[in-house]
N, C-alpha and C positions, 0 to 999 in steps of 0.2 A: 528384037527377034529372038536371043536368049530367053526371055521370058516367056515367049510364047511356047518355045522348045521346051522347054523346064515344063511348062503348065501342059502340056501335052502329053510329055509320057509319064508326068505322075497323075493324070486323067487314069491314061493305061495300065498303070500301079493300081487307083481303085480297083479299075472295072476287074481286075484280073484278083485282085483279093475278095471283091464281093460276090465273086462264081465260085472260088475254094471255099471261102465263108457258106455258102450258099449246099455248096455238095458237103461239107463236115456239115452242118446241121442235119441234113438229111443221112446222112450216116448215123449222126446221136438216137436220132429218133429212130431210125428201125431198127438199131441196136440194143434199144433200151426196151425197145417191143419185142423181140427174140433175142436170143445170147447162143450163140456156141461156146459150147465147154465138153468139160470131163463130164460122167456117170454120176459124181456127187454133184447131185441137185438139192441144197440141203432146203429142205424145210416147202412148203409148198408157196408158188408166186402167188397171190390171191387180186386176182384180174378182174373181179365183180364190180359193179356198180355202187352205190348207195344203193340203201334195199326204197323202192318205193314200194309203194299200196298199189295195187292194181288188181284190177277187177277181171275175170274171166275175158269178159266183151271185149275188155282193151291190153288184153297180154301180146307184148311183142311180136311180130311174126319174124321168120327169116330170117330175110337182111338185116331186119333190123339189130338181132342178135348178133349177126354175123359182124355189123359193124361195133356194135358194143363192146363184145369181148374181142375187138381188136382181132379176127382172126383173118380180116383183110391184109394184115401188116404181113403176114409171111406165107400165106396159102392164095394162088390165084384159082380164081372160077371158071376162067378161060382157056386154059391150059398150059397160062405161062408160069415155069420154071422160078419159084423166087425162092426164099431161106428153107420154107417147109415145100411138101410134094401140092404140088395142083388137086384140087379137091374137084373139077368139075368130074361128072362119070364113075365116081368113085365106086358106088353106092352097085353090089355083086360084081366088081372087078375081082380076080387073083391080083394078091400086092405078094412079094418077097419083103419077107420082114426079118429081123433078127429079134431072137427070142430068147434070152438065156444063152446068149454067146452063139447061139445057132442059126444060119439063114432059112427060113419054112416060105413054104407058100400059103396063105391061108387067102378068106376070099373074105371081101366087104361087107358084111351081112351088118344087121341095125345092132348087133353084139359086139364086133369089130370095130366099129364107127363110136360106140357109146366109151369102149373099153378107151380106144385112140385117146379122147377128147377129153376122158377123166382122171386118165393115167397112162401119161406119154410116153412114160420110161419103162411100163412093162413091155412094150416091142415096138422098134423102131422101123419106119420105113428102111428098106438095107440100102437107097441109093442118097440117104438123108442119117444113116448111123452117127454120124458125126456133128451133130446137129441136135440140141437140145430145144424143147419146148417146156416154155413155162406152165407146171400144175396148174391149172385153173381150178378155181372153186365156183361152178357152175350150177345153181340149183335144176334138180333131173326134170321137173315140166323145161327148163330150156335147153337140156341136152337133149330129150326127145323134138322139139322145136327145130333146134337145127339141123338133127340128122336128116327132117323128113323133109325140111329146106335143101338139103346136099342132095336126096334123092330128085325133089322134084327139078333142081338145075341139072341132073344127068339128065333127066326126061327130055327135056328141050333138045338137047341134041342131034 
């Protein structure tokens, strides 16, 4: 009967280290996809692909980007709340942003959205200041790609 008690709650022992195991991996990984820190962001994260060859007819859409440069990991489409601000509706909202030590209000326009997604650190969402996003190096046919993807998932709305 001892042995059965023993093999029981070190069963319990696993199950209980493979859900901590389970939630630390899943911390590693969205951590290592977004970082908060300080202002010195030194040097730029370079988040691209390998470059393929791709032809016009078959350049990425969207989503597809959108899951590429990994901007699933800290922006939701839906409106939930994750490391970075919700991206769905973005597209001619007023955001509060910090600008140069300053909070402004400026409005979402396809200049806003390009400037966000190329250079994170020239102004930050103000309820996300705290909250660094990694430089990507995105070639501009898939910054314009995405932005017109974020617009048309506000349309849906």
């Amino acid at each position: 009967m001892k042995k059965i008690i023993n093999y029981l709650l070190n069963f319990r022992f696993f199950v209980r280290m493979f859900r901590t195991y389970k939630l630390l991996m899943i911390a590693i990984i969205l951590l290592s996809s977004c970082r908060q820190g300080n202002d010195n962001n030194e040097g730029n994260t370079d988040i691209t692909q390998p470059e393929q060859q791709t032809s016009p007819a078959s350049s990425p859409d969207g989503p597809d980007l959108f899951s590429k440069y990994a901007c699933f990991t800290c922006h939701s489409l839906e409106g939930g709340v994750m490391y970075g601000p919700p991206l769905n509706g973005i597209f001619m909202k007023e955001v509060n942003v910090i600008r140069q030590g300053r909070e402004i209000t400026v409005v979402a326009d396809r200049d806003y959205l390009t400037k966000a997604i190329t250079d994170p650190e020239y102004e930050k969402v103000a309820e996300f200041k705290d909250k660094t996003m990694p430089k990507p190096v995105i070639p501009e046919d898939d910054v314009e790609t995405l932005i017109d993807y974020l617009i048309k998932t506000g349309e849906k709305e």
